[in-house]
N, C-alpha and C positions, 0 to 999 in steps of 0.2 A: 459104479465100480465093476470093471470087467472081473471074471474067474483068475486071472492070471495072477493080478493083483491081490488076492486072499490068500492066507497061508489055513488049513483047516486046524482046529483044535480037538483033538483026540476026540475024547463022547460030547464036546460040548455041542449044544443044538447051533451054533452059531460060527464064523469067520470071522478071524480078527486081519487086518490090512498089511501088509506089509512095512510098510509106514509107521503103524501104528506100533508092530514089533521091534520095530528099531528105535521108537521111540523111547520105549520103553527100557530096551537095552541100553539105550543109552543114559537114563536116569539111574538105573540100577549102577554102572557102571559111575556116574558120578557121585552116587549114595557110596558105595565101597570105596571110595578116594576121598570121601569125607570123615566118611567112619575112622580111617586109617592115620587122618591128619590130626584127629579131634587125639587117637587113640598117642600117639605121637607126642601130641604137647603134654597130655599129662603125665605120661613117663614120665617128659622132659622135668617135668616142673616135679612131681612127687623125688625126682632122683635129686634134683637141686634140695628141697627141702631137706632130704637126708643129709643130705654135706655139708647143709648151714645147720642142721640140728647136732653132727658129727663137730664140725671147728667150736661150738659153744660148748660140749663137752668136756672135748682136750684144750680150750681154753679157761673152762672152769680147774679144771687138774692142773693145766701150768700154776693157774693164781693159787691156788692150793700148795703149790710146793716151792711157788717162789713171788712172794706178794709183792714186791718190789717190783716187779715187772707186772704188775695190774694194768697200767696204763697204756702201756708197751702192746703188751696180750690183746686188751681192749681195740687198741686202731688196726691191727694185724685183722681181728677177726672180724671187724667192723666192716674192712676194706678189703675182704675176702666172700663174702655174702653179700655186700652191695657186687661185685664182680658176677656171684654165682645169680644174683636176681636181673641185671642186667643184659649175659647171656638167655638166660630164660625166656625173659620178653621178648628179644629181639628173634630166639627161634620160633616163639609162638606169633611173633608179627609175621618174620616170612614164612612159615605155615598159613597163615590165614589167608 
């Protein structure tokens, strides 16, 4: 390794490579773009959960005030959280 090729490191007794600093930077750089992605889906997915935990709510209160439409309420909220899990997935597929 010639001198030129080293980059020196502060008090350390030692040179780390040029090479070897970008390699580096470049891990780091795709650790924070992982971090970012991971951090990403779970938003995703804890915000969906809120919304299917929210339509079972106000659909327990519709059946509450109006029992005749149990059934009704039931496929509405059914077919609104299969919607909000099927979004979900499909952002965490293309994140990954």
């Amino acid at each position: 390794m010639s001198g030129s090729n080293l980059v020196p490191r502060g008090r350390v007794s030692f040179s780390v490579s040029r090479e070897t600093v970008r390699t580096v930077r470049h891990i780091d750089s795709a650790l924070v773009q992982e971090r970012a992605a991971i951090s990403a889906i779970s938003r995703v997915a804890e915000h969906g959960l809120s919304e299917a935990t929210y339509l079972t709510q106000m659909r327990n209160q519709l059946e509450a005030a109006v029992p005749d439409a149990s059934e009704a309420l039931a496929l509405i909220a059914g077919t609104a959280n299969m919607a909000i899990a099927r979004m979900v997935a499909r952002f965490g597929s293309e994140m990954s």
